[in-house]
C-alpha atoms as an extended CHARMM CRD file, in Angstrom:
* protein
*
       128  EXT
         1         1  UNK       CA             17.5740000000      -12.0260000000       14.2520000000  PROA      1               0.0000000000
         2         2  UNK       CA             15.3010000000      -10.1110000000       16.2830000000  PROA      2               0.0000000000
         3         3  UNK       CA             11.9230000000       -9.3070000000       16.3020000000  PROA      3               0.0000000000
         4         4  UNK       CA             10.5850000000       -6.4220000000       14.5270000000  PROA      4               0.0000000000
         5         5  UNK       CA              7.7370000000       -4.4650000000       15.8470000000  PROA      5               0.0000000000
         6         6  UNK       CA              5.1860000000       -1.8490000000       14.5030000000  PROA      6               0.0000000000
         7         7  UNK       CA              5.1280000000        1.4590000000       15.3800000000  PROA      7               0.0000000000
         8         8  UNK       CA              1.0750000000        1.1880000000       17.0470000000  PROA      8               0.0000000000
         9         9  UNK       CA              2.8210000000       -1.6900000000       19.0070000000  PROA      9               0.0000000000
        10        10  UNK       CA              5.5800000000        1.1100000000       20.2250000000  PROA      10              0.0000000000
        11        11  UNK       CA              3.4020000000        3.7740000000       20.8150000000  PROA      11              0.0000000000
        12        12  UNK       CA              1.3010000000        1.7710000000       22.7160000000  PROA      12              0.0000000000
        13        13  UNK       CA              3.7620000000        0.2890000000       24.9920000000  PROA      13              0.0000000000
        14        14  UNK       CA              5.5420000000        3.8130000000       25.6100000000  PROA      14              0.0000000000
        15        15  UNK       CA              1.8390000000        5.1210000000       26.4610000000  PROA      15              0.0000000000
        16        16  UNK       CA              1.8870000000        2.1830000000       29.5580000000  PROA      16              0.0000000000
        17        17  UNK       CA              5.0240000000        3.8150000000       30.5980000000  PROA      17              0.0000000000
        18        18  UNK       CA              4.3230000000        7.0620000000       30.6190000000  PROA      18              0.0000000000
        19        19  UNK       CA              1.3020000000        6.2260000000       32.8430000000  PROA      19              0.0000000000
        20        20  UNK       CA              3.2680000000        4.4650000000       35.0170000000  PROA      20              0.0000000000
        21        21  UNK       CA              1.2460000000        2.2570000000       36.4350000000  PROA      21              0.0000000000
        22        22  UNK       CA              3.6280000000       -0.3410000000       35.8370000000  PROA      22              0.0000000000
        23        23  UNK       CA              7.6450000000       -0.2260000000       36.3880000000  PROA      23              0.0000000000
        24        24  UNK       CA              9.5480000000       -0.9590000000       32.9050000000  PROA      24              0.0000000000
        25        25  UNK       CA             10.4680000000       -4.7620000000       34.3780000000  PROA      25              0.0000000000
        26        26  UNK       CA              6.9180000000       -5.4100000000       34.7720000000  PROA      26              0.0000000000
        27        27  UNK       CA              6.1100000000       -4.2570000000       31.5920000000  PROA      27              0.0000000000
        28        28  UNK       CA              8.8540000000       -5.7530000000       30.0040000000  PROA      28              0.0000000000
        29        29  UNK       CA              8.0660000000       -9.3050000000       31.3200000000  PROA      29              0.0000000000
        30        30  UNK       CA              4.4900000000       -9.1680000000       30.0230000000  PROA      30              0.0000000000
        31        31  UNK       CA              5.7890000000       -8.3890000000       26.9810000000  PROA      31              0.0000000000
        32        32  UNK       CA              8.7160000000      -10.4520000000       26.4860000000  PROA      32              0.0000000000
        33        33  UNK       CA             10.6920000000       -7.0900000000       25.4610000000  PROA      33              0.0000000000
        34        34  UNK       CA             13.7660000000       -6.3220000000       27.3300000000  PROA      34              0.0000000000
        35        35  UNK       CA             13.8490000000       -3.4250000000       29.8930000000  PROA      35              0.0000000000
        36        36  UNK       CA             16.5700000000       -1.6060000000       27.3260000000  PROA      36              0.0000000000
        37        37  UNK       CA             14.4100000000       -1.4230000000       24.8170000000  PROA      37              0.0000000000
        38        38  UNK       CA             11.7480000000       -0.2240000000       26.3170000000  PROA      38              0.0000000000
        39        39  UNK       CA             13.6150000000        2.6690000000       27.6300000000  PROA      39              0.0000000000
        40        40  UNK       CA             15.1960000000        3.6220000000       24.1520000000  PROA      40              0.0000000000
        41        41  UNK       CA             11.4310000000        3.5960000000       22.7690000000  PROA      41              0.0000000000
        42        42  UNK       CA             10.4280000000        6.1550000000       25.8480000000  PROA      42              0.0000000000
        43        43  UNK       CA             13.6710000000        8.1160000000       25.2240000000  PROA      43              0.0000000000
        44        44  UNK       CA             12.9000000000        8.3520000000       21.1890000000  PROA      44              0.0000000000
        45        45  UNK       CA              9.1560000000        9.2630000000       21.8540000000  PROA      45              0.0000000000
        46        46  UNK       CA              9.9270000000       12.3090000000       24.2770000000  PROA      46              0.0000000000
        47        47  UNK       CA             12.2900000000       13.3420000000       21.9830000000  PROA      47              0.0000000000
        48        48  UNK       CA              9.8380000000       13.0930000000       19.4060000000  PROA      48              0.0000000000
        49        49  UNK       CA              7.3080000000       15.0710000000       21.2510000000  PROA      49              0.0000000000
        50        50  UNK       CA              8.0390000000       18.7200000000       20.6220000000  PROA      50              0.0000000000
        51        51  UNK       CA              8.7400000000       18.2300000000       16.8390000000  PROA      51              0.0000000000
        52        52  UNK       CA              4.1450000000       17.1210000000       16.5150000000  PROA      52              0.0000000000
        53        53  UNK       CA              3.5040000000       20.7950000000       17.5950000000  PROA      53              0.0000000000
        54        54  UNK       CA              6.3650000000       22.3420000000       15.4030000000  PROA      54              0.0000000000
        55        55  UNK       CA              5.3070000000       20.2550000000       12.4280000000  PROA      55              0.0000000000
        56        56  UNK       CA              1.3400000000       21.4760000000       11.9920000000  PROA      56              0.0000000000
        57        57  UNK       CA              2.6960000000       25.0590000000       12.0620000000  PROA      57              0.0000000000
        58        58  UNK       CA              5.2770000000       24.1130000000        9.5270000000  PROA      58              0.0000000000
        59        59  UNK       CA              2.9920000000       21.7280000000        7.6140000000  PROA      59              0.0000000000
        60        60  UNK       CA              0.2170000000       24.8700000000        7.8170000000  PROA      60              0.0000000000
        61        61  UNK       CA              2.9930000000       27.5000000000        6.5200000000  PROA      61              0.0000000000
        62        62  UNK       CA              4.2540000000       24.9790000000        3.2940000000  PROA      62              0.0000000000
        63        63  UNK       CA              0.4610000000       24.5720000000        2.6520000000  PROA      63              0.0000000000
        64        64  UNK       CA             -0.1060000000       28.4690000000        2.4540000000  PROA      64              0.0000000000
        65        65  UNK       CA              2.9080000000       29.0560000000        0.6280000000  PROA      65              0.0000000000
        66        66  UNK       CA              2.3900000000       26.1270000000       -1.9940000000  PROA      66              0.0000000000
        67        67  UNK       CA             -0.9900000000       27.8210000000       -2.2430000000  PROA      67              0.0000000000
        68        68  UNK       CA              0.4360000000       31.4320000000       -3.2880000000  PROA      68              0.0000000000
        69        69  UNK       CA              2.7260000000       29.7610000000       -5.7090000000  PROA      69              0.0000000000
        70        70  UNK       CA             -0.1690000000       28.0850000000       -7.6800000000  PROA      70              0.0000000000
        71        71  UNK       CA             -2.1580000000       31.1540000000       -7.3870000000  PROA      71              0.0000000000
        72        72  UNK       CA              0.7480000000       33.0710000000       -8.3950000000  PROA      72              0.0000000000
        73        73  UNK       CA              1.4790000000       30.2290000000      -11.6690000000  PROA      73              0.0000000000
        74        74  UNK       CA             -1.8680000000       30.5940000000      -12.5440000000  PROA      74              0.0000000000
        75        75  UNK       CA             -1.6540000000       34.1800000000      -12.9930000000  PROA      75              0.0000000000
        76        76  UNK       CA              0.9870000000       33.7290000000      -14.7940000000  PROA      76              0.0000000000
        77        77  UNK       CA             -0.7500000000       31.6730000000      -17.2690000000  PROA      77              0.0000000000
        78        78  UNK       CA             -4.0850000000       34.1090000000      -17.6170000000  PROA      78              0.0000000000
        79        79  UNK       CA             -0.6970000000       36.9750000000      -18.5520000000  PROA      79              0.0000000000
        80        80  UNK       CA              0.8150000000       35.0080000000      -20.9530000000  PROA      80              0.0000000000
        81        81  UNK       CA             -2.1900000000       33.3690000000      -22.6180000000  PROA      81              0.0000000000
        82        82  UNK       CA             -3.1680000000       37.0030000000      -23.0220000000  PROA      82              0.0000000000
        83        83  UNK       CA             -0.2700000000       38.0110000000      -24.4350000000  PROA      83              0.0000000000
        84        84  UNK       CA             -0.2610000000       35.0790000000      -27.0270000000  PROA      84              0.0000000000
        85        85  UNK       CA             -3.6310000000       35.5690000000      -28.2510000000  PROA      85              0.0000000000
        86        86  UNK       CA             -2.8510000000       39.4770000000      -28.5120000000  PROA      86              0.0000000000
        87        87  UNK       CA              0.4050000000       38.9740000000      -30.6370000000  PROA      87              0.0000000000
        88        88  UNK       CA             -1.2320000000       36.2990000000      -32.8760000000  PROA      88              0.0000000000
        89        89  UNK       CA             -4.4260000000       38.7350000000      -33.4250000000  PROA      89              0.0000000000
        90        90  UNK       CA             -1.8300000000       41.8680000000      -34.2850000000  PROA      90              0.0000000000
        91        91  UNK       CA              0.7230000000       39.6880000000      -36.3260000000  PROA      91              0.0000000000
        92        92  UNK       CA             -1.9650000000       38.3330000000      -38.3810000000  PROA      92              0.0000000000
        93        93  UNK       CA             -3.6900000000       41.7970000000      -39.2840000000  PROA      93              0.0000000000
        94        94  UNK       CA             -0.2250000000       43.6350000000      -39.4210000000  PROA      94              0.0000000000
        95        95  UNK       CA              2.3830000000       41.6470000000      -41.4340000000  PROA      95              0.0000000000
        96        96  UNK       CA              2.4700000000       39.7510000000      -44.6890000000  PROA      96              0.0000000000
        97        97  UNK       CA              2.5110000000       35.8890000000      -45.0160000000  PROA      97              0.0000000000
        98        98  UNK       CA              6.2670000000       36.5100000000      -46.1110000000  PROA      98              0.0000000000
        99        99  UNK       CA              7.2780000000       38.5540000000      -43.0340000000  PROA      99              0.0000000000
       100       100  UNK       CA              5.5660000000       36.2290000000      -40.6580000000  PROA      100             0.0000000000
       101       101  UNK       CA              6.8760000000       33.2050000000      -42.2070000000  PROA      101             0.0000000000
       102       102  UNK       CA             10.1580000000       35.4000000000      -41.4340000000  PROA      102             0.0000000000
       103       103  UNK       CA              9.8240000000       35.0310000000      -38.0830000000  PROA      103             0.0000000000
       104       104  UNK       CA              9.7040000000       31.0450000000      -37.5480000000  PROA      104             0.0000000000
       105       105  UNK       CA             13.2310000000       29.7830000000      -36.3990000000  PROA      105             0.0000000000
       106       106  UNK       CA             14.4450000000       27.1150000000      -38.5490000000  PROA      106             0.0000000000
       107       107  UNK       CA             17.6690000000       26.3030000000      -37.2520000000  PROA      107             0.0000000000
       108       108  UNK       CA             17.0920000000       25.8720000000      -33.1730000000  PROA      108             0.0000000000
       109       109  UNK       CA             13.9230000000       26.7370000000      -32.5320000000  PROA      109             0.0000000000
       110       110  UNK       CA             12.6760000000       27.5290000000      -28.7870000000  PROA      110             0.0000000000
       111       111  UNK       CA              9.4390000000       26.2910000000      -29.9870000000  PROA      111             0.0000000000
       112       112  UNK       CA              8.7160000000       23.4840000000      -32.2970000000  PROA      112             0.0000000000
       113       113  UNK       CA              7.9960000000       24.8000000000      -35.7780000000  PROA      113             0.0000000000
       114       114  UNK       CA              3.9810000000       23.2850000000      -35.5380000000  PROA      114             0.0000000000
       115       115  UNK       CA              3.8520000000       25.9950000000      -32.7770000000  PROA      115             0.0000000000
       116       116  UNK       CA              5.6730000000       28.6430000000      -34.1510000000  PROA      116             0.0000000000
       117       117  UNK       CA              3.8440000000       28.1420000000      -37.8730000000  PROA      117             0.0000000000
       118       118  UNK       CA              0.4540000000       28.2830000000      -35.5660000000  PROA      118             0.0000000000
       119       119  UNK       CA              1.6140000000       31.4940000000      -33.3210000000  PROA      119             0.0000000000
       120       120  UNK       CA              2.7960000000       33.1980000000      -36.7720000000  PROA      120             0.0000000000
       121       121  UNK       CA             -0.8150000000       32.2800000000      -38.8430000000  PROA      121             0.0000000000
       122       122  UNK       CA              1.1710000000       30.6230000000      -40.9460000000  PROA      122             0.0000000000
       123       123  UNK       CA              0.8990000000       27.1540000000      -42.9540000000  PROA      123             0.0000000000
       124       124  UNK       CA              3.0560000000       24.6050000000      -41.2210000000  PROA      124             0.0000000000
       125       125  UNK       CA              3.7330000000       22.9670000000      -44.6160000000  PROA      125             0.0000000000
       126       126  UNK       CA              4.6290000000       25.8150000000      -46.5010000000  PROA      126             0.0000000000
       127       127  UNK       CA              7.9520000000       26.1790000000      -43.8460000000  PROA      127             0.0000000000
       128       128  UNK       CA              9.1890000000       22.6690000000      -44.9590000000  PROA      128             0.0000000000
């Protein structure tokens, strides 16, 4: 089984390389990693390389936009807790008890009845 190595170790190595003040045998043999390996590590990191810049611009971008969608959800919210507390102030001044109580869904409701008996200013018991 061979021997696994961290990433620091890696990056460190492939930074001795790339200053090449050492060849990859030399490096290798203080090391006790073969030459192979050492090149594969080089080859992965300059792959690598261009993808750090192109991440912070796309790491910046999915910051801004996550930011615009809570802004945008929490506008949301302030509209519909608006609208809420205007149609429970109008259905409670408007309607009768019977004609809200009316308008609780019984049979698959999209709200649990607690919430619909509260939205309609209604007793929760009295729909049982």
């Amino acid at each position: 089984m061979g021997k696994h190595h961290t990433a620091i170790y890696k990056a460190h190595l492939v930074r001795e390389l790339l200053r090449e003040d050492k060849t990859i045998s030399q490096l290798a043999a203080e090391h006790g990693i073969h030459p192979n390996q050492l090149s594969k590590w080089k080859a992965i990191a300059l792959q690598g390389l261009p993808s750090l810049y192109d991440r912070s611009d796309s790491v910046a971008t999915l910051k801004a936009a996550h930011d615009q969608q809570v802004t945008d959800l929490y506008a949301e919210i302030g509209r519909l807790t608006t609208q809420v507390a205007w149609l429970t102030t109008n259905l409670a001044s408007s309607l009768s008890r019977e004609e809200r109580a009316a308008l609780v869904e019984r049979a698959q409701p999209g709200l649990p009845l607690a919430a619909q008996a509260d939205l309609a200013g209604v007793s929760r018991s009295s729909l049982y």
